[in-house]
N, C-alpha and C positions, 0 to 999 in steps of 0.2 A: 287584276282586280281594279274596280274603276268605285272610289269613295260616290258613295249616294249623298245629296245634299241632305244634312241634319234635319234642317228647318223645312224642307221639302216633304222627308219621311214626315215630321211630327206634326206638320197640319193635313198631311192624308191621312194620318191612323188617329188625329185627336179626338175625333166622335164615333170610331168603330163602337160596335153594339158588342157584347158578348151573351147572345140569346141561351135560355139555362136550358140544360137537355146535348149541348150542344160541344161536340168536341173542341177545346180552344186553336188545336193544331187545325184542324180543317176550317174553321171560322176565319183562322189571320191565313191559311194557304187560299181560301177563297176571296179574301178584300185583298191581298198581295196579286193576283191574278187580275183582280177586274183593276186595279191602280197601272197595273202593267198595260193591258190592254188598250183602256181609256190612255195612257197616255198622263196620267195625273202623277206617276214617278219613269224618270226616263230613266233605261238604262241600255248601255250600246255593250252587244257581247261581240270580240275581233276573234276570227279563225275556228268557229266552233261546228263550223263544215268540217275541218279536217278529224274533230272526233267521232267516230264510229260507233262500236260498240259499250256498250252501259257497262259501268262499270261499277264495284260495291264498296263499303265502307266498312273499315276496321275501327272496334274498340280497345280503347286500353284504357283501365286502371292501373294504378299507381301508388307505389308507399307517401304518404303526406310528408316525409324526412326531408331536408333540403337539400341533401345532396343526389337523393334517389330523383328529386321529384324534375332539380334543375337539369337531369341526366334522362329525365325521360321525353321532357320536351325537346329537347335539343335531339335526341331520335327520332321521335315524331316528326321536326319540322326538315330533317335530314330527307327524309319520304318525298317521293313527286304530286302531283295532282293537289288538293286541297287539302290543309291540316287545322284544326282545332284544337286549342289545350287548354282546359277547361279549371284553372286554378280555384279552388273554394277555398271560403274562409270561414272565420266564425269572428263575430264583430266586439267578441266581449276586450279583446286590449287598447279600445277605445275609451275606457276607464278605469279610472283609479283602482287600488286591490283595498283600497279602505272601503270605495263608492258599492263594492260589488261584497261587503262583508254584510250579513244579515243581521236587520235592523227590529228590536222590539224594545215593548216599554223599559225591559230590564238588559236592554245593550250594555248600557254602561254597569251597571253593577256586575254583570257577567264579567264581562271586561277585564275589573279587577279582583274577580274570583281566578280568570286565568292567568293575570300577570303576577299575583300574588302567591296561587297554591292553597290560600286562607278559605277555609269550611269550617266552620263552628256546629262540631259533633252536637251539642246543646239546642244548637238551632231546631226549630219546631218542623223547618219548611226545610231540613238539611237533604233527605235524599230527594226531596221534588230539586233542590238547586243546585244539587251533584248531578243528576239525570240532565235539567237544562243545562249543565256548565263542559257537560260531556259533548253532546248535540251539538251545540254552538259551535264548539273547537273541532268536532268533525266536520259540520257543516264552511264553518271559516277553510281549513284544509282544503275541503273540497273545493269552493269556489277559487281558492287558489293555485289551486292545480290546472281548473278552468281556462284561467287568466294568463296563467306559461304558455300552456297549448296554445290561447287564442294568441299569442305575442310571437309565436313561433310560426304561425301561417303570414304575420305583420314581415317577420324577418325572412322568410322565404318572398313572398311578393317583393319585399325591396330588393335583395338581391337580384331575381329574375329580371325587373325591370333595371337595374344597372346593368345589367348583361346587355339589354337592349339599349340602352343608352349608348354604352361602350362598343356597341357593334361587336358584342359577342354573341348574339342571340340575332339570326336573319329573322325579321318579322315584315309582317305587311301592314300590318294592322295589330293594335293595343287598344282593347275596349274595355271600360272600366266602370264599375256599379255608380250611382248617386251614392255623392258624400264620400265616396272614398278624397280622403285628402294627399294622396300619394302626387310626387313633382312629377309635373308636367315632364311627359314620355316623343319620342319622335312617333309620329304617323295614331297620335289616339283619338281617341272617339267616347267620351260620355254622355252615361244615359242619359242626362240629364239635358243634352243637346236635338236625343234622338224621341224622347220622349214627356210627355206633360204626366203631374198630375194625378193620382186619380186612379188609375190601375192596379189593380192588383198583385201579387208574386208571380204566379201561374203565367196572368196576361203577362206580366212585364217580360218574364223568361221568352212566352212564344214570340212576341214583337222584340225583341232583339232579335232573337234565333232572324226572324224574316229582315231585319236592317242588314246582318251581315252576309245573306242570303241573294239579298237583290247585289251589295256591291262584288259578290263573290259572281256572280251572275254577270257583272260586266267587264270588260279588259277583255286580254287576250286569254282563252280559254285554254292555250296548249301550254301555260307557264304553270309558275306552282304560287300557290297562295296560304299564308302562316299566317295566322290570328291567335291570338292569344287572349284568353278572359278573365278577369279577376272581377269577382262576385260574391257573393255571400254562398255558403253551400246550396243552400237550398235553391238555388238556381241552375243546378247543374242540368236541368233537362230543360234548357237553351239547347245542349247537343242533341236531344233526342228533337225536338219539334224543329232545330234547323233540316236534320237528315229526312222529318216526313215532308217538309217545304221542296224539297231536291226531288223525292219520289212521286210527290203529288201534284204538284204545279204543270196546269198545263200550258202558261202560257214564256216559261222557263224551263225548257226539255232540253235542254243542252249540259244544264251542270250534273244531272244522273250519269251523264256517260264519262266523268272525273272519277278517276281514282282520288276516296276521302278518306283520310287517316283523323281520328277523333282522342282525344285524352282524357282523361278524368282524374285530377288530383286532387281527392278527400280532402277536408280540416283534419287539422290534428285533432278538436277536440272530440 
């Protein structure tokens, strides 16, 4: 693997067009190709004569648990040729469980209808405030069940990334979403470095998929390359639109003949 320069990628892809009609994965495998070409992103691939025949790529899902999940990457990146382990998250333990409790004119009176138990049979508006006092405390429940799960993808990410820290986890590369605030890792890369601005989910997925695509595309091609992604879930098809970049690139025909090992580890919530 040979790191693509950050600031290189992000002023070649900062005016890509996304024309409507138009597959996102063929649009970024087509400005990735003519960037190669032209010469506008350089990338030197070593010993990719001595690969031969093409070679395919396996999927795996995975249990979201952290012990399932830290056991399945460490398989995956076990595997020769090229590995991806595609960590999602859900972003909601980024705030407070009071911030994420549902807010209306009658919060607070609710509030202390549950902390108290107190309904006045007498009351005119008593089963409309039994009916809201019920809702509420389900709805509270629920967003706090939410809020565990989202805490539990937080606690799975830091773990994995001390694993890497500690040189328990061989990695190449550690690419990590905007805004994540997690400590600085050996060998990462954020989007935030790779990309401006402006883009969409979809785009942001396929232009990563293509940054880890081209640096996977350079080094020596007969080694093995581990990358690891923490992103929001909804990004998980980064892995599908890196694997069509591999199949459809023509002016990068060398990484289809890599055995690719892929992972996919759901959010918990």
């Amino acid at each position: 693997m040979k790191f693509i320069d950050p600031k290189e990628f992000q002023t070649a892809t900062s005016n890509l067009q996304f024309p409507t009609g138009q597959e996102l994965a063929d649009v970024v495998t087509t400005a990735i190709d003519s960037y190669v070409e032209k010469g506008t992103i350089k990338i030197e691939s070593q010993s990719s004569d001595k690969l031969h025949a093409e070679s395919g790529a396996t999927t795996t899902n995975t249990l979201p648990e952290k012990e399932a999940a830290i056991g399945k990457v460490q398989e995956v990146f076990a595997q020769t040729g090229i590995s991806l382990a595609f960590c999602g998250e859900d972003h909601n333990y980024k705030y407070d469980r009071t911030v994420i409790e549902p807010r209306s004119a009658e919060y607070q009176l609710m509030k202390n209808w549950i902390a108290t138990g107190e309904l006045d049979p007498g009351d005119a508006d008593y089963l409309r405030r039994k009916q809201a006092r019920a809702r509420m405390k389900s709805n509270v429940r629920a967003q706090q069940q939410v809020w565990d799960k989202s805490a539990q993808d937080r606690s799975r990410a830091e773990t994995l990334q001390y694993y890497v820290r500690g040189s328990k986890l061989a990695v190449d590369m550690v690419f990590l979403e905007r805004g994540m605030i997690y400590p600085k890792v050996p060998k990462e890369v954020r989007e935030e470095a790779i990309l401006k601005d402006g883009f969409k989910i979809k785009q942001r997925s396929a232009l990563v998929a293509a940054y880890l695509f081209l640096c996977v595309a350079g080094g020596d091609q007969t080694g093995d390359d581990r990358i690891i992604i923490f992103f929001g879930a909804e990004h998980a098809d980064v892995l599908t639109a890196f694997e069509h970049l591999v199949l459809k690139s023509t002016q990068v025909p060398w990484v289809r003949k890599r055995k690719r090992n892929y992972c996919n580890i759901p959010t918990n919530v």
